[in-house]
N, C-alpha and C positions, 0 to 999 in steps of 0.2 A: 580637436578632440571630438569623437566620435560619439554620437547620443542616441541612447535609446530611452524607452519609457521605465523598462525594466533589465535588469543584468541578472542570470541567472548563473553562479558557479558551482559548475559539476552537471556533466553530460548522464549522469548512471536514469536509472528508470525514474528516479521520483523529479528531477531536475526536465527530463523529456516529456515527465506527463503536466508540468507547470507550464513548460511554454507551450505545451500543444492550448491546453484550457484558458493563456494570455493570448493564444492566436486567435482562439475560436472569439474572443471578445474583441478582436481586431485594435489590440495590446502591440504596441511596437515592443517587441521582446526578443532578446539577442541570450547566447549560449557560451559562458567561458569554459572549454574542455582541456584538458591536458593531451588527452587521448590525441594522437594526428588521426584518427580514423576512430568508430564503434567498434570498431576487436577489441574483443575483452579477454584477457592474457588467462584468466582464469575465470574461474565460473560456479561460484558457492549454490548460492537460489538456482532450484530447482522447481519453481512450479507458479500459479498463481489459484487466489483462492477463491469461493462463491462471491464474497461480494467485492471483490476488485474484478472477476471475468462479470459483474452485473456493472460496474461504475464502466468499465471498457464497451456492455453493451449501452450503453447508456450515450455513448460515443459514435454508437452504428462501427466498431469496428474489433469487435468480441469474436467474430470469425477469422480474423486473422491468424488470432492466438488458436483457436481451436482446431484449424485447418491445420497446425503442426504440432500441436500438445497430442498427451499421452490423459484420459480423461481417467480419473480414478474417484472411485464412488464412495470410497472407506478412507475416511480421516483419522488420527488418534492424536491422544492426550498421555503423555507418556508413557506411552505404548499400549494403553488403550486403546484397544481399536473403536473405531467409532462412527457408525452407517447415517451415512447421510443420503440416504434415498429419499427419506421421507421427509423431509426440513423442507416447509415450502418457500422453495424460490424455483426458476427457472432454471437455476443453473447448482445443483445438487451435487457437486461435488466438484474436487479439486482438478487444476491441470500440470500434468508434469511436464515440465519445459525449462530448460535451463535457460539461464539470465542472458548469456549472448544471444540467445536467441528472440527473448523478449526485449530487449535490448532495439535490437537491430530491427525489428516489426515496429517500435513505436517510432525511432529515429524515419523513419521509411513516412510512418505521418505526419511528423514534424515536419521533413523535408516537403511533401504536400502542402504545408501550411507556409512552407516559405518563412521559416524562422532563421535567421544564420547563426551557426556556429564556429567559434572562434577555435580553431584547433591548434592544438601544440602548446597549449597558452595556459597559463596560471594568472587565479588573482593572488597578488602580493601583497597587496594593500586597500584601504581605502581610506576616504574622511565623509564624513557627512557632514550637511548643514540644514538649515532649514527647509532648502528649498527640493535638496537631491544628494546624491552620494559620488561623490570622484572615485574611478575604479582602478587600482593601478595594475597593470599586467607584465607578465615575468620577460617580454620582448623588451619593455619600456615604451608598451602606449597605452593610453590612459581613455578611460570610457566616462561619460557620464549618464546618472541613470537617476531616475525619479527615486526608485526602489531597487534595491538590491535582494538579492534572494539565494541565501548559500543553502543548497544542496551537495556540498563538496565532503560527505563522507563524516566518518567519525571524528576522525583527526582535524574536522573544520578548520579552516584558517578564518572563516569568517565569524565563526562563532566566539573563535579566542580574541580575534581582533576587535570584536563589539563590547569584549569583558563581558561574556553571557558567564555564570557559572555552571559546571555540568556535575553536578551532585550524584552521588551513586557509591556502588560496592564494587570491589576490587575483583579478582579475576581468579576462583577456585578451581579450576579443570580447564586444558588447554586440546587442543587435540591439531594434527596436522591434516592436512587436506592435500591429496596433489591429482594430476592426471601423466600417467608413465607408462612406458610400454615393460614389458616382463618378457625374461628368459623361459619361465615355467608357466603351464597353467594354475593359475590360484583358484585360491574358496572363495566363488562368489555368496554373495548375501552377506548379514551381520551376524558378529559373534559378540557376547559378552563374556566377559572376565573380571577377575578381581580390580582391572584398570578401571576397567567401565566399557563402553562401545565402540566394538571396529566394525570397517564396512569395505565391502570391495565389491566394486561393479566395474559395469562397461559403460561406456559413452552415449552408447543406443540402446535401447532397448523397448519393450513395452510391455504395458498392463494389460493382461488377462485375466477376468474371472476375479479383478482386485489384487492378483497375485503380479509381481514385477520378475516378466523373462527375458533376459539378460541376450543381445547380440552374441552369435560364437565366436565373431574376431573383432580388436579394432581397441583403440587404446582402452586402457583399462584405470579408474577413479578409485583413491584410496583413503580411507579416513582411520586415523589410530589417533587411541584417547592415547596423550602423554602420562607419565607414571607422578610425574610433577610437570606444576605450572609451568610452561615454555617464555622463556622473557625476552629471548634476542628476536628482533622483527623480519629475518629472513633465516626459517629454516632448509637445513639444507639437505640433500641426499642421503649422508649418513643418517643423520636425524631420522627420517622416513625407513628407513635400512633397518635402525636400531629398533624403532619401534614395530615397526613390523615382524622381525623376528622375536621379539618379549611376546606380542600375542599370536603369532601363528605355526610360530619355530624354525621359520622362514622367510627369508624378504624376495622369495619369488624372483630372484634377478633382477631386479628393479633397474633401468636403465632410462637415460634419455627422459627425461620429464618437460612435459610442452608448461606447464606450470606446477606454485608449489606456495603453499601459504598456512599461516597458524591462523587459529580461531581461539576465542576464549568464551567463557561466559560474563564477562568484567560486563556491569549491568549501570547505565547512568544517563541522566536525562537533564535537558539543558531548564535552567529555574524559568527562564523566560523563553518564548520563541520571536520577538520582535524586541527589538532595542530602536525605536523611531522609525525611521526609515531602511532599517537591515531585519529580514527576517529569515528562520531556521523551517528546514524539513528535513524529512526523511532522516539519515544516519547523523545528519549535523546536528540533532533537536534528540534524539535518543538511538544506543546501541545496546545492544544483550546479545542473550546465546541464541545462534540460530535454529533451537528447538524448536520445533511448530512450524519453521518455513515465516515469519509474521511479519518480517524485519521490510520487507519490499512492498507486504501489502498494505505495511501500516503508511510507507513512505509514498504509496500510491494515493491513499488515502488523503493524506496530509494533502499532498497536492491539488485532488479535486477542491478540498474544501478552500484551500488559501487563493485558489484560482480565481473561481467568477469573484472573491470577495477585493481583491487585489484591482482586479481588471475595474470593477465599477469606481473602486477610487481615482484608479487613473484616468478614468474616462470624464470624471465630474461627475458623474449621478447615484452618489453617494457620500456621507461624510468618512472622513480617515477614521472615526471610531469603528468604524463597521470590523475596521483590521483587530481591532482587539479578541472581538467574536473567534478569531481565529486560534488564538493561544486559549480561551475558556474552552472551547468546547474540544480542542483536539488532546491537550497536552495531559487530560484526567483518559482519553483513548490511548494514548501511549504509556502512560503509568502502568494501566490493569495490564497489558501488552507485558510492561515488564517484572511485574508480580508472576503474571504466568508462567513465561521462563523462565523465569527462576523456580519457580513451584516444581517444572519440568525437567531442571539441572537438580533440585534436592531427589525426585523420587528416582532417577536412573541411577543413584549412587549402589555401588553394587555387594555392598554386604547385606548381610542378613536383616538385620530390622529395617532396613529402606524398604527390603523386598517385600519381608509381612504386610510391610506400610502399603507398597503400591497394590500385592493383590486385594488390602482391604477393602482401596480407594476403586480399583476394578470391581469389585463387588457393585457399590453403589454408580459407579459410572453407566454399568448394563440396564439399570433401569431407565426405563423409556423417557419420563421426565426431567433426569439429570442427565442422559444421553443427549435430547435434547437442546437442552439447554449450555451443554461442554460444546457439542458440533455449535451452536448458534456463535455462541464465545471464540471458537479457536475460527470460524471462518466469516466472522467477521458481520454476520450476519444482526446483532442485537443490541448494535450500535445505538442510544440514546444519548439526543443530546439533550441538556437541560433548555427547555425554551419556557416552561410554566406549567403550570395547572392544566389540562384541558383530555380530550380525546386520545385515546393510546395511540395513536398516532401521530401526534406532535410530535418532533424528534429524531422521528423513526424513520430508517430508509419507505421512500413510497412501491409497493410492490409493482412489480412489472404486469399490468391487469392486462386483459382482451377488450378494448375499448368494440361501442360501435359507434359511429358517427356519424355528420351526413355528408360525409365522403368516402363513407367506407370503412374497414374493421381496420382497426391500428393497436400498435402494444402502448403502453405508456412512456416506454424506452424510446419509443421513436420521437418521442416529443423532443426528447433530449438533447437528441443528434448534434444541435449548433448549441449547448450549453445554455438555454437560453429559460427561465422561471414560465412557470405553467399554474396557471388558472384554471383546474379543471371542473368545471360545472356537471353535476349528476343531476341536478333538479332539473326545472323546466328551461325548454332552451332560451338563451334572453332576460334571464330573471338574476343572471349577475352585471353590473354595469361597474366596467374598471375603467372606462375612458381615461380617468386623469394618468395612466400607468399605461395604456395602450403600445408605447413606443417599447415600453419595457419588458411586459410579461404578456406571453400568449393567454389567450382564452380560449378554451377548446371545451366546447359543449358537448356531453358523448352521454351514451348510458352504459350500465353495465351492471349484470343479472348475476354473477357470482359471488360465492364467500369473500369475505375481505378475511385472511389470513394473514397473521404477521407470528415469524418463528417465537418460539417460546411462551409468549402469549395464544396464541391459538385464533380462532376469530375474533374479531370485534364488530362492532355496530357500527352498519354502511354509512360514511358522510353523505350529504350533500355538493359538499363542495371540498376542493382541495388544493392548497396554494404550495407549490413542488419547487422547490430552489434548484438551481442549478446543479447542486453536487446529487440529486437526488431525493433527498431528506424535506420532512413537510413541517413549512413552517407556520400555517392555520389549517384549522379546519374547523368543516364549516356547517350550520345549519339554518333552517330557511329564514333567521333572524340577521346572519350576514355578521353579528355582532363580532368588531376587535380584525374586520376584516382589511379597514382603510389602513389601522396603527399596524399592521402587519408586514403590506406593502409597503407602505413607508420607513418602516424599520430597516425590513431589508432590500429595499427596492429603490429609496431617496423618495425626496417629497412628489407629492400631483403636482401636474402641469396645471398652470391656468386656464382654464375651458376657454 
């Protein structure tokens, strides 16, 4: 029997960004994929958002995605548009890039990272005990793993197998998705109708000016709202055919389709994310409508956080409660996540008082505060996690600052690069002493002369010090009293060394 520290199933983005963050902590972590390969037969996600491209620069590898993304400065809230130029982060808008392709960019670091992936392969089973988890696979060989980590989609197998319950609302509007080539030129962009929203594009194309201009050849992507709920699990050609002609009086000769798949808004979220030793992310721990693009960045998300928290356990220098931390602070982020969409499947319903409804809510959205405050929400930016009482900062992502140092000007991202907890000292150099954590968390003495801005809130009052967890997020902070600085690191860091 084959052993690792960790077994992750499901290769998709959120399962590739766990082993990269169990690699970086030098996590023996292995990948069960079904997939024989990262081709992805289809391709929903279409982009990533402000602060998954800040948690990916946070990784030193946010250029990757950017060098082949479509950068787009205008977000919306069902169909609000909504300008994010001025939201301070460094990375002020979204990127259009479909899932194979983010896919295939993160697999590319993994593979750097020397993670192996078991291809072709399902998990079928497992058992847990005290000490670890037996993983069984669809070949008939068997893994054993400290922790198991199902990232394996909505339809989890790991989720149902732990008896997690996945509590939620059922599925009001269905819509099909495909990518096909066409006998006719069709109407690119979206139309609405009495159904609700169709869409037709092209596979390439780019953002100008905020506006999306479409390739002049080359397959062409379709989306039509069904007329009712779709229930069979593989629609087919006529399906697409029939619905396409109900909204456009035409199905454009639709031929040859390289993929083809339903979508719903069925909205539900798992009661627990850890059942002992088996934990949930991404699509296994919650699914909705793919309004807002949210679905990969919340899965992104999930990942960083469960990452460094997972790796310290396995490493020893942490206790296994720390894992609990993971289910408190994420699974109240994926709730609001699913209140949204849904908020976003109620206002595109396409009769008349939805519509009164959304231009009222467009009224107040245009204002600059609730603007705001919508772009911080929908791109992920205004993240709090409950840690206590103290500086608006707690909580909060730490902003990517212009450090100076005495080795020269640095971002605060860059600290980040190997995942590793940050000590940031502003006061005098030398006047924080972490010895007993030394092994654990850097200390990086810097200054820095600008606003401390954080979205929604606005400025706040410059710390002195700042204690930067690996996903980003600050968990003290400090003033020249040092006070609640030791219980901090130890919280999240494990006990001091003996001097």
């Amino acid at each position: 029997m084959t052993e690792h520290a960790v077994v992750i199933a499901g290769g998709g983005p959120t399962g590739l960004m766990l082993a990269a963050e169990l690699a970086l902590a030098k996590v023996d972590v292995a990948i069960v994929e079904r997939r024989t390969s990262q081709d992805l037969p289809s391709s929903r996600a279409g982009g990533l958002h402000s602060r998954t491209i800040e948690i990916l620069d946070q990784r030193g590898i946010a250029d990757r995605f950017l060098a082949e993304g479509q950068v787009a400065r205008v977000g919306q809230f069902a169909g609000v548009p909504l300008d994010l130029s001025d939201v301070p982060t460094r990375h002020p808008y979204s990127l259009g890039l479909w899932q194979n392709h983010i896919e295939r960019i993160l697999a590319g670091w993994v593979g750097e990272l020397e993670v192996p992936i078991y291809r072709g392969r399902e998990v079928t089973g497992f058992a847990q005990d005290d000490t670890g988890v037996d993983v069984e696979l669809s070949d008939g060989r068997s893994l054993r793993a400290e922790y198991l980590a199902g990232c394996d989609g909505g339809r989890s197998l790991i989720r149902k197998a732990a008896g997690i319950e996945f509590p939620g609302w059922d599925p009001t509007t269905s819509a099909l998705i495909a990518e096909v080539e066409v006998a006719e030129e069709p109407e690119l962009g979206v139309r609405h109708d009495a159904r609700g929203i169709h869409a037709i594009g092209r596979e390439d194309y780019e953002i100008r000016d905020g506006e999306v201009v479409y390739a002049e050849t080359g397959p062409v992507r379709v989306m039509v709202t069904e007329e009712h709920v779709g229930t069979a699990s593989e629609p087919t050609l006529r399906d697409l055919s029939e619905g396409l002609i109900a909204a456009y009086g035409t199905d454009y000769g639709i031929h040859s389709p390289t993929w083809m798949s339903r979508f719903t808004d069925m909205t539900r979220q798992a009661a627990a994310y850890r059942d002992r030793r088996v934990l949930l992310a991404g699509d296994a721990a919650h699914v909705h409508s793919p309004d807002g693009a949210q679905g990969l960045q919340v899965g992104v998300g999930d990942a960083v956080n469960l990452g460094w928290k997972l790796a310290r356990v396995v490493n020893r220098t942490a206790p296994e409660s720390l894992l609990d931390t993971y289910h408190a602070e994420r699974h109240p982020v994926a709730a609001r996540v699913l209140r949204t969409t849904m908020a976003h499947v109620a206002l595109r319903r396409p009769d008349e008082r939805t519509a009164a409804l959304r231009d009222t809510i467009a009224e107040v959205v245009m204002v600059d505060e609730a603007r705001e405050r919508f772009a911080a929400m929908m791109f992920g930016l205004d993240i709090h996690y409950d840690l206590g009482e103290g500086h608006p900062l707690l909580g909060r992502r730490m902003p990517d600052l212009d450090l100076v140092t005495a080795d020269g000007p640095l971002r605060v991202f860059t600290l980040l690069h190997d995942a590793r907890p940050v000590l940031l000292n502003l006061d005098e150099p030398g006047s924080v002493d972490i010895t007993p954590w030394a092994d654990r968390v850097q200390l990086i003495d810097a200054e820095y002369a600008g606003p401390w801005e954080l979205p929604v809130l606005g400025e706040v009052t410059a710390p002195t010090a700042v204690l930067i967890r690996p996903d980003g997020y600050v968990a003290w902070v400090g003033d020249r009293d040092r006070a609640g600085l030791a219980d901090a690191l130890t919280t999240w860091f494990g006990p001091p060394h003996a001097a």
